[in-house]
N, C-alpha and C positions, 0 to 999 in steps of 0.2 A: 520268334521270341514271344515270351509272354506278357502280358501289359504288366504281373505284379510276381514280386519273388520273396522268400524271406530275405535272401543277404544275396548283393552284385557285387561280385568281385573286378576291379578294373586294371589288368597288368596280369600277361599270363607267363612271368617270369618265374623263380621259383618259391619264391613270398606268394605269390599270388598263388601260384597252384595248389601250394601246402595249405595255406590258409583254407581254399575250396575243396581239398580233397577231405578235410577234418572235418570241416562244415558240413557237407554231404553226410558224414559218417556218422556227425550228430544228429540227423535227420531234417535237414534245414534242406531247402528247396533252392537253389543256388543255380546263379548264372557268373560265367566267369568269360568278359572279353576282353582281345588281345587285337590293338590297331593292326597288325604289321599280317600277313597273309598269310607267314609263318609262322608256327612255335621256334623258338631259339635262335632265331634269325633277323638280323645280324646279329655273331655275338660281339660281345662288347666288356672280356675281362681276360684274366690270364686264363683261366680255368681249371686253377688249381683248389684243393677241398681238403679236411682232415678226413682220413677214413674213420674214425672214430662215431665225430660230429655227423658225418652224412649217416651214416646206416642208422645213426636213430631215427631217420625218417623214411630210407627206400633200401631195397637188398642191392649191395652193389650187383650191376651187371655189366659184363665182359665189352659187349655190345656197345658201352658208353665211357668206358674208361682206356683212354688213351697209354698210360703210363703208369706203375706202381713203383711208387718211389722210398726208398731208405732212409732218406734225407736231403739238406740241402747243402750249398755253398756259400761262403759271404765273404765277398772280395772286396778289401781295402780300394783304396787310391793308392795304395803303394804297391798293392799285388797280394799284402796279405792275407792269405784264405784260412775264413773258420771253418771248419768242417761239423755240422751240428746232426744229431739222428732224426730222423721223422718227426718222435714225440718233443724233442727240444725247438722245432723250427716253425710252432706258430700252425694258424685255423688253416693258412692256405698252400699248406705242402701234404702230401699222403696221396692221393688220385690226382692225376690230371685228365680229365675230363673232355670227352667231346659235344659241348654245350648243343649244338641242334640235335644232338640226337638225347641226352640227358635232360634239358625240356621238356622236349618231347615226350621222355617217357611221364614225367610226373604232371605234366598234363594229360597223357592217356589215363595214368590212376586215377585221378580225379573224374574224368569220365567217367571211367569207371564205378565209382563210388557213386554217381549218382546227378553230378551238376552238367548241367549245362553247357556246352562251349560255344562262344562264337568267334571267327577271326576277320580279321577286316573288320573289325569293330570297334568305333572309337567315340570314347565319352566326348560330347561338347558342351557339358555342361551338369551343373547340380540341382536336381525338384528340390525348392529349398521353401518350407511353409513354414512362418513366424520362425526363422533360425534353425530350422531344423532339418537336416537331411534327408529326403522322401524316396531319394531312387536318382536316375541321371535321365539324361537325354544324347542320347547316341547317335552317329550316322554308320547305316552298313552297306556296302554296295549301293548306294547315291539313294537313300529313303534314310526320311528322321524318323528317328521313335522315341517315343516316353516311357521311360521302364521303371517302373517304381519297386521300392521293395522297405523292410523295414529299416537296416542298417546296408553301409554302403566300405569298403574296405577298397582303401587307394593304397595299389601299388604297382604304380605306372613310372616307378624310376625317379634319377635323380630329376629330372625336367619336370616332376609330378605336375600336372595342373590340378586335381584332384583337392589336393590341400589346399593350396589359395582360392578355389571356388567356394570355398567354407568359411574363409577367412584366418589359415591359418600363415602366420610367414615362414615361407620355406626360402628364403632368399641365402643366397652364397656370396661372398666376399672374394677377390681371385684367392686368399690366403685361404681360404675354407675349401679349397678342391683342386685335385692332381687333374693336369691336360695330359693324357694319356697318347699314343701310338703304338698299334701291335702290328708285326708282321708273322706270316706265317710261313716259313721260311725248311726249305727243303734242300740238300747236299750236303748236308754239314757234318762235322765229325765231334759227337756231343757223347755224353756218358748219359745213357737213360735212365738211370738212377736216382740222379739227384739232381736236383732243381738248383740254379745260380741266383746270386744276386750281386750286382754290383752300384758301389758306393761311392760317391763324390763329386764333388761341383763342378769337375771337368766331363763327368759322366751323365750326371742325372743331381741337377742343382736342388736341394731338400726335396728331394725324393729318390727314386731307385731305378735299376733297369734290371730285368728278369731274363731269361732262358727258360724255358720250360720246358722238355721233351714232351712229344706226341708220336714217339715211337721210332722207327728205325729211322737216324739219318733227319730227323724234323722235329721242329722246335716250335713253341710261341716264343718270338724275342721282342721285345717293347720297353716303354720306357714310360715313365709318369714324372711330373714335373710339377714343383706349387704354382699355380696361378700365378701369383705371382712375380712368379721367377722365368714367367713368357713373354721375351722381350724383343730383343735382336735375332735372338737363338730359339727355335719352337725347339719342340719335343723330338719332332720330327727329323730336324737338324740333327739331334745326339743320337738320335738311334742311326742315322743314318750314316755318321763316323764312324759309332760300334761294328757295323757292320763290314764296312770298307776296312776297318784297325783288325778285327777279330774274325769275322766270316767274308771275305771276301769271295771265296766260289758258293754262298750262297746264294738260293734261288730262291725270291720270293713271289709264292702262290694266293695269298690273301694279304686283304691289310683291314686294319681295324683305327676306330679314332672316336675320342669320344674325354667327359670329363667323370671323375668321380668322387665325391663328397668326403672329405676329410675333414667335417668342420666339428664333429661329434654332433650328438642327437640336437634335431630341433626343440623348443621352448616346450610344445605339446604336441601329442599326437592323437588326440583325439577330441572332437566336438561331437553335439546331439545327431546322433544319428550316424559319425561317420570313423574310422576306424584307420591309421596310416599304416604299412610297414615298408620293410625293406629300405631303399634308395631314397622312397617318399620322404620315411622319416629321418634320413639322415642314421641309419644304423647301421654304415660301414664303418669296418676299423680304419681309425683315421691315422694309421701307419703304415698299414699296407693296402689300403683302400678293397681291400677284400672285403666282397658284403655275402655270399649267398649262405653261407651258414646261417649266418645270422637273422641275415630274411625269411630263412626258413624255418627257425626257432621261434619271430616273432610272428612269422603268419598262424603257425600254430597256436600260440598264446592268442589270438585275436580270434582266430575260429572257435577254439573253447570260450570265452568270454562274449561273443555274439550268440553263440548260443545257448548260453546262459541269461542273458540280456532278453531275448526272444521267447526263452522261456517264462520269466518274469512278466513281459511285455512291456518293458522299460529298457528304451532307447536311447535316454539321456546323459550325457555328460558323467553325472554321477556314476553312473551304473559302469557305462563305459571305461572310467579312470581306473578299475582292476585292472585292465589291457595294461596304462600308464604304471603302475604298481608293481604286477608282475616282469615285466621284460626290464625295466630300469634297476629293477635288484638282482637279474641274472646277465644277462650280455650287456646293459647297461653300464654295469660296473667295469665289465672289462673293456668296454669304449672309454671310461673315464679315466680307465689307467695309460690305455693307448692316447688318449689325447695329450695328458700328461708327458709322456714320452716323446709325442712327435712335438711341443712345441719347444722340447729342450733340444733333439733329436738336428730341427730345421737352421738352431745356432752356430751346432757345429764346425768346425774347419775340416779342411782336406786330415792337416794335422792331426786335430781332435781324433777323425776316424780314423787314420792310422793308429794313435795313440789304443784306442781301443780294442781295437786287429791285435795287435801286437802284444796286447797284454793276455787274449785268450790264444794265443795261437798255439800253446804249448798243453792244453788244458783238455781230456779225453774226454768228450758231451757223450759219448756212449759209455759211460761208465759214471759219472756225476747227476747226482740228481738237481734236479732245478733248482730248492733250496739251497744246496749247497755253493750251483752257480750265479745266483745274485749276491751272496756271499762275498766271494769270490772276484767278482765284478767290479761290486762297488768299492769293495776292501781295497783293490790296484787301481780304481779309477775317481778317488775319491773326492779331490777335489772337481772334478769335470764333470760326476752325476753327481754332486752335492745339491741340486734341484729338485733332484728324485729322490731325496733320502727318507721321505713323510711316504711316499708310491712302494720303494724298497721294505720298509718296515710297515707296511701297512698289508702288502702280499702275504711276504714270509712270516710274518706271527698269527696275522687273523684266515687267509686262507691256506696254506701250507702246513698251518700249526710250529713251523720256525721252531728249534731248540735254542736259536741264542739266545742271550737277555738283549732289550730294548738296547739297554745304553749302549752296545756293540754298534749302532747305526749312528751314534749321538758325537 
């Protein structure tokens, strides 16, 4: 490694590699380390993606995708199932993904482009002169180094330390994050098509439990649980009925455990000199805790913006708040909606989700358009999303263009 770089990227997830693969491409001199000995290893999500959303950033390839999927499933507490298409069911249904190996590819690109990699390498700390971010201090294979550069770009996860070596608070509340458990689970007799979800406080207390195909006969099946709500009963507990109730000649081959950040974005994401995305800053959906789209939306937004910063040669706060700017008026907004909805979402009863089930159960998602299904929704569910009615009318007239009038929501 080299003592000085333009931009150090720390976290070679997939925030982190887009961010360095852009970086590179802008002609920025770029080093990108990653603690763990692997790329993509352990993973640590369901591994589900919109195919949309992803190809703006990589060609899908064969080699990394597990499962192409039509759509999802959404099963009540009482059994009621909505059947929604691909495009009606959210960022993280379309590919289910084999995360070590789809890593790994967008860390190979980024090589390729030009930066640097190293693995086994782990920031302990921030070069910080008068407030300012100068580079880090790393250990690699048991030698410290001091690696300086101009801007510094954390995205080393929900655990960031990255940000609070700056002094930013990245702190979580148990209500601000799902305790998560995945298994990876092989025997089973699943539809590969579409991805399950299931709903309610004897399943998965304000949160959810998933199924995802990874191909013939195998699943990710897990569960996420609010902080909160990890008491008598882990996470671990409910997947582990699911299992016994619904797959019992299941075989499981892996296990996964870990938390993930439902609290929506932190206060700021950027100080002199230093750049957060992904998990750092808090930019998973705080409904489905799915973050890599979206880390990979704002790492690019950061790589452009440091490298405009670099060109300047103004590293400061000021210059850096575009980064703040831009990502908060495109996936930001749709974090603000998701948050919105999870903390009505978290009140719910078993009932409530029935109620809800019930009311779409007869209703064709492959043939309705979304406007028409919040509609729809809210129209049969009105007193129970009457919290959401400013979220509903605020979707459907300003991004959808909405044909009703306002007062229809009122």
């Amino acid at each position: 490694m080299k003592e000085m770089y333009d931009l150090i990227v720390v976290g070679g997830g997939p925030g982190g590699a887009i961010a360095a693969k852009n970086a590179a491409e802008l002609g920025l001199d770029v080093l990108l380390i990653e603690k763990r000995q692997e790329i993509g290893d352990p993973v640590r999500c369901a591994e589900g993606v919109s195919k949309i959303c992803l190809s703006d950033h990589i060609e899908p390839d064969p080699r990394w995708i597990c499962a192409d999927l039509t759509g999802s499933r959404i099963y009540s507490p009482d059994g009621t199932m909505v059947e929604m298409s691909e495009e009606m069911s959210g960022g993280e249904v379309g590919y289910v993904l084999e995360r070590k190996v789809f890593d790994r590819a967008l860390v190979d690109q980024c090589a390729k482009a030009g930066a640097e990699v190293r693995v086994k390498t782990r920031a302990t700390g921030l070069i910080m002169e008068k407030g300012v971010v100068c580079g880090i201090y790393a250990m690699h294979l048991g030698e410290e180094y001091e690696i300086r550069s101009k801007i510094v770009i954390g995205a080393d996860g929900m655990e960031s330390k990255v940000g609070r070596w700056a002094g930013i608070d990245t702190s979580l509340k148990p209500t601000d994050m799902e305790t998560c458990v995945q298994y990876l689970v092989t025997n089973i007799d699943i539809d590969p098509q579409f991805c399950d979800f299931y709903l309610g406080n004897e399943i998965a207390p304000a949160g959810y439990l998933w199924v995802f195909p990874k191909g013939e006969n195998m699943a990710n099946i897990g569960v996420g649980i609010l902080g909160s709500k990890s008491g008598d009963h882990r996470a671990i507990d409910y997947l582990d009925k699911f299992m016994r109730d619904v797959y019992p000649e299941g075989r499981i081959i892996e296990m996964v455990y870990g938390g993930v950040p439902v609290s929506g974005p932190i206060e700021k994401t950027v100080s002199d000199g230093l750049i957060l995305v992904g998990d750092a800053a808090r930019q998973s959906d705080p409904i489905t805790g799915g973050g890599i789209i979206n880390a990979m939306e704002a790492g690019k937004i950061a790589a452009e913006v440091a490298a405009d910063a670099i060109k300047k040669g103004d590293y400061t706060t000021d210059t850096l708040n575009e980064y703040e700017t831009l990502w908060r008026s495109t996936i930001g907004k749709e974090i603000e909606y998701s948050l919105v909805v999870k903390e009505t979402f978290i009140k719910f009863t078993d009932r409530d989700l029935n109620h809800l089930a019930q009311s779409l159960s007869n209703v064709n998602f492959y043939s309705l358009s979304l406007k028409d299904l919040l509609y729809a929704l809210f129209k049969a569910n009105k007193k129970l999303l009457w919290d959401l009615r400013g979220l509903f009318r605020d979707v459907v007239n300003n991004n959808f263009e909405f044909k009703y009038k306002k007062n229809q929501f009122d």
